[in-house]
MARFI-262287 format. One record per residue: x, y, z of N, C-alpha, C, O in turn; residue in three letters. Coordinates in steps of 0.1 Angstrom, whole numbers, padded with zeros to 4 digits, always signed. Layout:
N
XYZXYZXYZXYZala...
***
This chain:
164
+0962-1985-0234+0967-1997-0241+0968-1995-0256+0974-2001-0264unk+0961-1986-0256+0960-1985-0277+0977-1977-0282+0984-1979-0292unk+0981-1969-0271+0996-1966-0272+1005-1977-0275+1014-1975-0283unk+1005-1985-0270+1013-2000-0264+1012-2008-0282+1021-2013-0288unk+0999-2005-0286+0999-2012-0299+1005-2010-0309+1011-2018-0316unk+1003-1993-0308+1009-1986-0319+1021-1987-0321+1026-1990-0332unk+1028-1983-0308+1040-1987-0305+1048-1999-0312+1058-1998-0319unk+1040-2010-0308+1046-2023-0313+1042-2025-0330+1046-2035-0336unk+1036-2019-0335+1032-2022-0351+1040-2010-0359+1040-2010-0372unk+1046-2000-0351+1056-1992-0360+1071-2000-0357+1080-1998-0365unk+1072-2004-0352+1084-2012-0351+1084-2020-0354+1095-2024-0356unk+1073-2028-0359+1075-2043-0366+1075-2033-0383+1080-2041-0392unk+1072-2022-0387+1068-2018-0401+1084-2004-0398+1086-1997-0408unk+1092-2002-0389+1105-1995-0391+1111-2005-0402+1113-2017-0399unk+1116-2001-0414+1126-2004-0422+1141-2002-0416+1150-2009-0421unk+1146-1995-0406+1156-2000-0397+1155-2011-0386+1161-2012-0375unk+1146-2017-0390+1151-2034-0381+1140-2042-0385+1129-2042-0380unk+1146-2051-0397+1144-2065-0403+1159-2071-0406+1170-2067-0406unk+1153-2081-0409+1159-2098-0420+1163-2092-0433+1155-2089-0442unk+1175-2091-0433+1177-2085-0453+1178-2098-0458+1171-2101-0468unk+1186-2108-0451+1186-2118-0462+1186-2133-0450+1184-2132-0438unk+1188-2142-0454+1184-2155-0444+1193-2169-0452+1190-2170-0464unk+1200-2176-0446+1210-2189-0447+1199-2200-0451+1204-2210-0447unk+1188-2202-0455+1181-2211-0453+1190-2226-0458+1188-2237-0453unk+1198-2224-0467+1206-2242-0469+1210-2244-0452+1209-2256-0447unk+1215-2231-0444+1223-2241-0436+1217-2249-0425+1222-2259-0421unk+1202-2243-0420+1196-2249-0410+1193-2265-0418+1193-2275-0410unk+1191-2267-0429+1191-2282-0437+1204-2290-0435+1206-2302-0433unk+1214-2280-0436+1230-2286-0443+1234-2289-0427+1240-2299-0423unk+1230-2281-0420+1236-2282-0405+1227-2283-0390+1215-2280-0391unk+1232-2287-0378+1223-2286-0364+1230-2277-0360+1242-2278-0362unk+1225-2263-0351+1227-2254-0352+1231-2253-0332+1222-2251-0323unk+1238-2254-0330+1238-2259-0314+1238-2244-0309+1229-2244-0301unk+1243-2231-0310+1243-2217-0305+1244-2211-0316+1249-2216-0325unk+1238-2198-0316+1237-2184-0324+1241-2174-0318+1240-2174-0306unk+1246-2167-0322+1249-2156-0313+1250-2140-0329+1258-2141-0338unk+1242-2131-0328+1244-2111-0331+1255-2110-0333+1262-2113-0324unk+1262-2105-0344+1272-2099-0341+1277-2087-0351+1271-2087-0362unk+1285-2076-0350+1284-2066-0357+1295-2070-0368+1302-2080-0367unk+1296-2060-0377+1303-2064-0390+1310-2051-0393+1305-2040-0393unk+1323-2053-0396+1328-2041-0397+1330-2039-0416+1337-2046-0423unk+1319-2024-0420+1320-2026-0434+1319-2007-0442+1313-1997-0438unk+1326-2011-0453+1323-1995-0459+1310-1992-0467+1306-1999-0476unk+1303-1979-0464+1294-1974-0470+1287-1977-0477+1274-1976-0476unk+1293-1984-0488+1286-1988-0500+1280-2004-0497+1271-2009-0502unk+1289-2009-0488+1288-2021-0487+1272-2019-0479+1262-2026-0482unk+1270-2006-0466+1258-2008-0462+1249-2005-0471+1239-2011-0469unk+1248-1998-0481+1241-1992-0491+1238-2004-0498+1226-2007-0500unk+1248-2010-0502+1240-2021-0514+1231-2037-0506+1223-2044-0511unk+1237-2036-0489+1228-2046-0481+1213-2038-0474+1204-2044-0469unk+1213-2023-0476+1202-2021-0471+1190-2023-0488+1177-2022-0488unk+1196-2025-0496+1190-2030-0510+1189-2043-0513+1187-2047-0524unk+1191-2051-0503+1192-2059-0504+1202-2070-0510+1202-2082-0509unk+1209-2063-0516+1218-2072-0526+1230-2082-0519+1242-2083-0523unk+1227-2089-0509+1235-2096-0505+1234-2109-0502+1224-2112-0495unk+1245-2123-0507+1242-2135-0504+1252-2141-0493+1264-2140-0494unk+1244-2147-0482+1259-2154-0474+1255-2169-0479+1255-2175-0468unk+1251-2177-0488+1251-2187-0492+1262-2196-0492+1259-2208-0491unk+1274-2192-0494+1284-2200-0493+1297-2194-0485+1308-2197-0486unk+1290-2183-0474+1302-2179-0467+1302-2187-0454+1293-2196-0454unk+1309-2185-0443+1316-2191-0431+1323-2179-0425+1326-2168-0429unk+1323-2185-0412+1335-2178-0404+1346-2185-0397+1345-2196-0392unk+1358-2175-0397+1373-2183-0399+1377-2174-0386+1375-2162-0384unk+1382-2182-0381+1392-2177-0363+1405-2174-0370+1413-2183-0373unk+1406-2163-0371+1417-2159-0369+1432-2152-0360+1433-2140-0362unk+1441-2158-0351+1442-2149-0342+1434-2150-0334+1426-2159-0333unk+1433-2137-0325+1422-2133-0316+1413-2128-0326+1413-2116-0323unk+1403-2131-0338+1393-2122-0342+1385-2135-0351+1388-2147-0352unk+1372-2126-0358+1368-2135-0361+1366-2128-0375+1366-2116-0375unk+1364-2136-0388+1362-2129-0400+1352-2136-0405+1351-2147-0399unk+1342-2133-0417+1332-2138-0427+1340-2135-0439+1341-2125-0446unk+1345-2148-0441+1352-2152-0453+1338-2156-0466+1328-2162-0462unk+1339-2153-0479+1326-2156-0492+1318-2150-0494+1313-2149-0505unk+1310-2141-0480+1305-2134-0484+1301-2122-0493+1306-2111-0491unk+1291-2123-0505+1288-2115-0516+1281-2107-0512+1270-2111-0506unk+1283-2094-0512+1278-2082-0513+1276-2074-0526+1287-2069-0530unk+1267-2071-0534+1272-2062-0546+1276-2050-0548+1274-2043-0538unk+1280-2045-0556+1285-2032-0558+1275-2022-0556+1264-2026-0558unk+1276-2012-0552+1268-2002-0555+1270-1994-0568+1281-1993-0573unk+1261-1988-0572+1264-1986-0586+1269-1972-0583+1280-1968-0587unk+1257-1962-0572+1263-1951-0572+1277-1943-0566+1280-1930-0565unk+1284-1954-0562+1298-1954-0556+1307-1951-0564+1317-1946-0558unk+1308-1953-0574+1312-1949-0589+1333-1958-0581+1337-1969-0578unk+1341-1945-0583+1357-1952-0575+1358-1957-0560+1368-1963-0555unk+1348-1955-0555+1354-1954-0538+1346-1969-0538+1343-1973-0526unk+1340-1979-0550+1334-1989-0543+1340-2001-0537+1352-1999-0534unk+1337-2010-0536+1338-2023-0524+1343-2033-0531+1335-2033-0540unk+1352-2046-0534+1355-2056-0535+1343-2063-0530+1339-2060-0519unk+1335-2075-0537+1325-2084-0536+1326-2090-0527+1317-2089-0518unk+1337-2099-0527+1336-2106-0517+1349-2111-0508+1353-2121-0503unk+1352-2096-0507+1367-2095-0494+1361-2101-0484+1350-2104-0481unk+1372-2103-0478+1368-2105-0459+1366-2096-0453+1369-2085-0458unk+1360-2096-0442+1349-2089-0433+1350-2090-0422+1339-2095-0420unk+1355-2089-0411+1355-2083-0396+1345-2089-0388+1337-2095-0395unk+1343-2089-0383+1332-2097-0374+1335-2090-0360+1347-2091-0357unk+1328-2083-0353+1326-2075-0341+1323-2082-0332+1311-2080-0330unk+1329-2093-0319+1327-2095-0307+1332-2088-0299+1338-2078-0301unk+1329-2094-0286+1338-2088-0279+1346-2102-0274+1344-2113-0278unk+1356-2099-0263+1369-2111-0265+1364-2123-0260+1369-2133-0265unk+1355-2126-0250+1348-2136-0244+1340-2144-0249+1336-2156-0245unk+1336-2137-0259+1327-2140-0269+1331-2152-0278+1326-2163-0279unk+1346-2142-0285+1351-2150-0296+1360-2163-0290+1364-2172-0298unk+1363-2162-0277+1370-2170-0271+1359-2182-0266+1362-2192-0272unk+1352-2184-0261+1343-2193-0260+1338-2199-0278+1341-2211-0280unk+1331-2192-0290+1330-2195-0302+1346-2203-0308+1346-2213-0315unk+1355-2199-0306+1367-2204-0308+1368-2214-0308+1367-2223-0317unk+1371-2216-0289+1373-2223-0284+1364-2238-0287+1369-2248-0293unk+1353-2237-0282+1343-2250-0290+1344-2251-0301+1346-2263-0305unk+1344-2240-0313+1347-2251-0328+1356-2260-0328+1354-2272-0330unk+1371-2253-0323+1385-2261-0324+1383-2273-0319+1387-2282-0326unk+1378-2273-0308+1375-2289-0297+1369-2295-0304+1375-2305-0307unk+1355-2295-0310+1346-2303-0312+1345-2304-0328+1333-2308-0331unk+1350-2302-0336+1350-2296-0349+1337-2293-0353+1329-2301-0358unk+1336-2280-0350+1325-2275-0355+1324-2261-0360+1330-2251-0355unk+1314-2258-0372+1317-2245-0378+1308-2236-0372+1299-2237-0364unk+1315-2221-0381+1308-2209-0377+1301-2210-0392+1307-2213-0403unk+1284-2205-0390+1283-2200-0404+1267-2190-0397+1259-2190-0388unk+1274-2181-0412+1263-2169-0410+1248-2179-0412+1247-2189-0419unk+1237-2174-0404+1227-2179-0402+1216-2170-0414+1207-2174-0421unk+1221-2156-0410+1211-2144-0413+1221-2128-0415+1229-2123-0407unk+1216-2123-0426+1220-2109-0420+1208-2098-0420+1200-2095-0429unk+1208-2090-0404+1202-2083-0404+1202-2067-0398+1210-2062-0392unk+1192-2061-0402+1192-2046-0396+1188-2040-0384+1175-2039-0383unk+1192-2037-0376+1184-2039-0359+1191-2018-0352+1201-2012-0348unk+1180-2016-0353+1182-2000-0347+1191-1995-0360+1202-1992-0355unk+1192-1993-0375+1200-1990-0375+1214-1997-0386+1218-1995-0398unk+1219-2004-0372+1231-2009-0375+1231-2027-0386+1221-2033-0389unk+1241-2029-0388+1240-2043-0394+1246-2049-0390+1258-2046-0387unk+1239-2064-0387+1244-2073-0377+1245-2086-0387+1241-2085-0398unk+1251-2098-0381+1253-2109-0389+1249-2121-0374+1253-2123-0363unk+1240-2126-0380+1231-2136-0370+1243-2151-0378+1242-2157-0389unk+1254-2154-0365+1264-2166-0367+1259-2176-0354+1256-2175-0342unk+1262-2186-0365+1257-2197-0357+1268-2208-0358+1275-2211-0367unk+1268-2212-0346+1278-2225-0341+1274-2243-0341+1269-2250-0333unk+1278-2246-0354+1269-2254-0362+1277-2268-0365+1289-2265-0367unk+1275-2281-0365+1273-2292-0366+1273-2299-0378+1261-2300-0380unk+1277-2303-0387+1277-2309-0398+1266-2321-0401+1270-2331-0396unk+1253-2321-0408+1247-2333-0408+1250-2343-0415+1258-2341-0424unk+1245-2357-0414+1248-2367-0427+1236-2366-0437+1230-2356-0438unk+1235-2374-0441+1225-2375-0454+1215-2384-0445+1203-2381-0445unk+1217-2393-0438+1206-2399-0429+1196-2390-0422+1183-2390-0421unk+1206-2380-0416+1200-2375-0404+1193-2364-0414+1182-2362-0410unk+1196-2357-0426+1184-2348-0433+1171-2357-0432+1161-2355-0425unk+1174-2368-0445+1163-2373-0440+1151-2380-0435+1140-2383-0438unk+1162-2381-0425+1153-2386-0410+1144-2370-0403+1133-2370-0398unk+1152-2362-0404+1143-2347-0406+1133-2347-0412+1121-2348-0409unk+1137-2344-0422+1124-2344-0436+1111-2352-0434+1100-2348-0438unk+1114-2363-0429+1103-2377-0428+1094-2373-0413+1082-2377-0411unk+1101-2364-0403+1096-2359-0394+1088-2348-0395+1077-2345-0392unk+1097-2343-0400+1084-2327-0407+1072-2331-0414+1061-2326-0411unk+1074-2342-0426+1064-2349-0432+1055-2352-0422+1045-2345-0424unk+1052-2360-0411+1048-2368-0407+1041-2352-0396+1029-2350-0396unk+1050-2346-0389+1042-2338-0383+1028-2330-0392+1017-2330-0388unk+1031-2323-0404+1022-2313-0405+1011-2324-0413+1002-2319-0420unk+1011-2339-0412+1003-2346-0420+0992-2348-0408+0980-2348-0410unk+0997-2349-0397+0991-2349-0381+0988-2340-0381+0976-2339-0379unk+0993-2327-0382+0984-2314-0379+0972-2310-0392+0961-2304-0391unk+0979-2316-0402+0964-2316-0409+0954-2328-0408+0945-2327-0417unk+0953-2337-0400+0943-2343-0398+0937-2339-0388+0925-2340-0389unk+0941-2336-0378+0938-2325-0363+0928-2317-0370+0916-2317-0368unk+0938-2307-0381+0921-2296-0382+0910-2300-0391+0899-2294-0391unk+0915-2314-0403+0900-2318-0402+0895-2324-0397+0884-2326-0401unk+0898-2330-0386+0889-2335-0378+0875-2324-0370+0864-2328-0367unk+0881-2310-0368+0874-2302-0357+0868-2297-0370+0859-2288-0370unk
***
């Protein structure tokens, strides 16, 4: 069993598979009805300057194009040591499904009007993925009517542990 441990605490401490960076406005801005992995098609430097962290999806989205899907806003920074061969900031970007994928994602935004937006990007074996989510627009009520619920939960859970 002590194999089994080790096992699982070098993988949680592998620097090839974490969270580089996290959407936190959109889970607020939006209800998030499906997520779905997806690969990102990008040059060198672009992985270089996201395994450094330097990247914001704060104000990007994803746009159906055709049959494909793109991450339109997304900032990535330059790499410095790229010197001519570096990257445009914030070109469009490729999005890697496969066709079933993007056809079901498609298909429900168009119908229901609802958006794609990057949730997370992260590093998994390796490769870099973009955690997109199939998302809902809130009103200002429904935040918060959220907010007042969160309130209200952890005000309950702290009276729970002083009670014990």
């Amino acid at each position: 069993m002590a194999g089994k441990k080790s096992k699982k605490k070098a993988s949680i401490e592998n620097p090839n598979s974490r969270t580089v960076c996290q959407n936190r406005k959109a889970r607020h801005e939006y209800d998030v009805l499906d997520q779905l992995d997806c690969g990102i098609q990008l040059y060198g430097s672009e992985v270089k300057s996201i395994r450094n962290n330097k990247v914001s999806i704060d104000e990007a989205y994803g746009r159906v194009e055709g049959k494909e899907i793109w991450l339109v806003n997304c900032d990535i920074a330059e790499y410095p040591q790229a010197t001519i061969v570096n990257h445009d900031r914030r070109r469009k970007r490729k999005l890697l499904l496969h066709r079933r994928e993007i056809h079901r994602f498609a298909e429900s935004g168009e119908q229901q009007g609802l958006t794609l937006v990057p949730l997370a990007v992260l590093i998994q074996r390796g490769f870099v993925k973009v955690r997109l989510g199939l998302c809902r627009g809130r009103k200002l009520h429904d935040k918060r009517d959220r907010l007042r619920k969160q309130a209200d939960r952890l005000e309950m859970d702290a009276a729970i542990r002083k009670r014990r």
